[in-house]
C-alpha positions in Angstrom: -82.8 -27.3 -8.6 -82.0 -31.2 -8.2 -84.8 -32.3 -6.3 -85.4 -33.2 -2.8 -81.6 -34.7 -1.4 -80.7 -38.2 -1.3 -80.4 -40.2 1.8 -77.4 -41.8 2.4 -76.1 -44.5 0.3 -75.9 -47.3 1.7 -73.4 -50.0 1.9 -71.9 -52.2 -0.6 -69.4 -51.9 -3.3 -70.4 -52.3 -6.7 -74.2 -50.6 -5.8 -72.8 -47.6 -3.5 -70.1 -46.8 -6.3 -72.0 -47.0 -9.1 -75.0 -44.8 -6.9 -72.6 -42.0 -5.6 -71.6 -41.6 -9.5 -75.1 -41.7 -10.5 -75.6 -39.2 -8.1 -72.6 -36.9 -9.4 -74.0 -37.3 -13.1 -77.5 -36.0 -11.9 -76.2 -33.0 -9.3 -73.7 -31.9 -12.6 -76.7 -31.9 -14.7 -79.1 -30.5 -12.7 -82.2 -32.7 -13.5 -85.2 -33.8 -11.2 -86.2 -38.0 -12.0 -89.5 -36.5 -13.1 -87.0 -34.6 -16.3 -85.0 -37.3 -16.4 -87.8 -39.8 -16.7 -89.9 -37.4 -19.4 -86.4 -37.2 -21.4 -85.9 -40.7 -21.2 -86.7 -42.9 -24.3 -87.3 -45.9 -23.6 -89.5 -44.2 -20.6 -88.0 -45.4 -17.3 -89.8 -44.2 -14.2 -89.2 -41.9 -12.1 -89.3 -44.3 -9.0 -87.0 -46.9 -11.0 -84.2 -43.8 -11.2 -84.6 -43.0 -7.9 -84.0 -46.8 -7.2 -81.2 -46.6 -9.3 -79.2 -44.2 -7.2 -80.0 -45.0 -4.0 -77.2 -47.6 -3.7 -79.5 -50.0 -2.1 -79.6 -52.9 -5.0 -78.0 -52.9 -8.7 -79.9 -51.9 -11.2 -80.2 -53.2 -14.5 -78.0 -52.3 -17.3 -80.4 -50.8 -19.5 -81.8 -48.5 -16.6 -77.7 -47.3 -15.7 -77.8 -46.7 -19.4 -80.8 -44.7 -19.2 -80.3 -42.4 -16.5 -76.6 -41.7 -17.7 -78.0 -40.6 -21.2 -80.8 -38.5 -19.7 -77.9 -36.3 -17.5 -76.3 -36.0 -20.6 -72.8 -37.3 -20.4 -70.9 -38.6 -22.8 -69.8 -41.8 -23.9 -66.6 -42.2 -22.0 -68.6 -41.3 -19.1 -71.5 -43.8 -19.7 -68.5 -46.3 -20.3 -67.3 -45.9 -16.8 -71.0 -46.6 -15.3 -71.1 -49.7 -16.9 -68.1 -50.5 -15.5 -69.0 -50.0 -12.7 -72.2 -51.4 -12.6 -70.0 -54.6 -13.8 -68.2 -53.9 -10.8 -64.6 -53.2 -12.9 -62.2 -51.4 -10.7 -61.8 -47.8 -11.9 -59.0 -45.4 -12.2 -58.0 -43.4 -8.8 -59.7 -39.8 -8.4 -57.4 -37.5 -10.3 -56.4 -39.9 -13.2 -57.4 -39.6 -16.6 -59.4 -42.0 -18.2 -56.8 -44.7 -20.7 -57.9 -43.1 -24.7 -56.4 -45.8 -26.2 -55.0 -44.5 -29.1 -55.7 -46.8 -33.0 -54.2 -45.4 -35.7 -56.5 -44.9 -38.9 -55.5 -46.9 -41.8 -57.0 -46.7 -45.2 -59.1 -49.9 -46.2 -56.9 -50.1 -49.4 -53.7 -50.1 -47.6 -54.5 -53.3 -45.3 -53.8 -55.8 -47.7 -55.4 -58.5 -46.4 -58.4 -59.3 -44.4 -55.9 -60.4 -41.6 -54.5 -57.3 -41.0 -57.9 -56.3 -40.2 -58.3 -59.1 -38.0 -54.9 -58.2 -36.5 -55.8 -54.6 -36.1 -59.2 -55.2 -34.7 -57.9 -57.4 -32.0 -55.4 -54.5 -30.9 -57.8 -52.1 -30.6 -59.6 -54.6 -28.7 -57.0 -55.4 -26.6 -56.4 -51.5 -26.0 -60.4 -50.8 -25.3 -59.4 -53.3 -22.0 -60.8 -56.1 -23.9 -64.0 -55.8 -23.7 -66.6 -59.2 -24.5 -68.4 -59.4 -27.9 -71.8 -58.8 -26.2 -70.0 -55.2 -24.7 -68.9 -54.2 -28.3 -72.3 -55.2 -30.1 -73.9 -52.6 -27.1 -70.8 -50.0 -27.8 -71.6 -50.0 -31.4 -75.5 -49.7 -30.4 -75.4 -46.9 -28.3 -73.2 -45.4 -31.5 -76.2 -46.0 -33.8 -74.5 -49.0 -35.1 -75.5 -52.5 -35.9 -72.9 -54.9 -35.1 -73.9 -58.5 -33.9 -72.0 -60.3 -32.0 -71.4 -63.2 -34.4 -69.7 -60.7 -36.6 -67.1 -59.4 -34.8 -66.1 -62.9 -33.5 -65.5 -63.7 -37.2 -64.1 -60.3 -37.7 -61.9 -60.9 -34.9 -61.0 -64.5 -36.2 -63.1 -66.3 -32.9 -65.2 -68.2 -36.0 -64.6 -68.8 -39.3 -62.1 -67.6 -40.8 -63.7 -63.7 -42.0 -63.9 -62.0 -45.5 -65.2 -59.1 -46.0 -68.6 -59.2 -48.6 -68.0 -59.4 -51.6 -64.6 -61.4 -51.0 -64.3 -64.6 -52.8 -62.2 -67.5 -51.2 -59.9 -67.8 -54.1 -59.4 -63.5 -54.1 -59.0 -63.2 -50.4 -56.7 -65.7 -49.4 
């Protein structure tokens, strides 16, 4: 059971999209706000995910976030509801989602730290570009710490990077 219905969502693009998918997350999962809400961690309300779906406002980030992870979906799918919720143009019903495809390469055989650079802006470039702040929250909801200062040295936007341990005269 999925609770009492939703009333109709109501108008506007970026909140009625990103509600109606909300919606499909919750109705595939089969979760009530209350379980949602219990599952949740941090706790989000129950009336804050109703709120969330109704298509009336945006919500915040961090509550889209929430409610995607308490339906259990995966991370391409919680992807698309932040794209969404940023009001990015999605694909067409019926089209696959873009994997963009980075081919591993062991740390010995990149040479220098450039080619990492170089690499790392590809895959970039691939993921649809995404803005430091985005890949520091990526590589959060991964586990990961990653500021933001990092990769824009990693990505050459600062100083010039070295990996630890990398001395100016052996990196060069």
């Amino acid at each position: 059971m999925v609770g009492r219905p939703k009333k109709a969502v109501a108008e506007g693009a970026v909140a009625r999209e990103l509600a109606e998918y909300l919606e499909g997350l919750r109705a595939r999962c089969g979760k009530t706000y209350a379980q949602m809400s219990e599952e949740s961690s941090p706790r989000v309300s129950v009336a804050t995910f109703s709120r969330a779906s109704s298509g009336k406002r945006r919500p915040q980030l961090g509550v889209v976030r929430a409610f995607v992870r308490a339906c259990g979906a995966t991370p391409a799918e919680l992807r698309k509801a932040e794209r969404l919720w940023r009001g990015t143009p999605t694909r067409a019903a019926g089209q696959r989602e873009h994997q963009p495809v980075v081919r591993w390469r062991e740390p010995e055989s990149l040479g220098e730290p450039q080619h990492l650079a170089e690499i790392m802006r590809t895959a970039r470039k691939l993921s649809g570009s995404p803005s430091l702040r985005v890949m520091e929250e990526r590589a959060a909801d991964l586990g990961l710490r990653l500021s933001k200062s990092t990769l824009g040295e990693a990505l050459g936007a600062g100083r010039r990077f070295r990996p630890s341990g990398c001395s100016a005269a052996s990196c060069r």
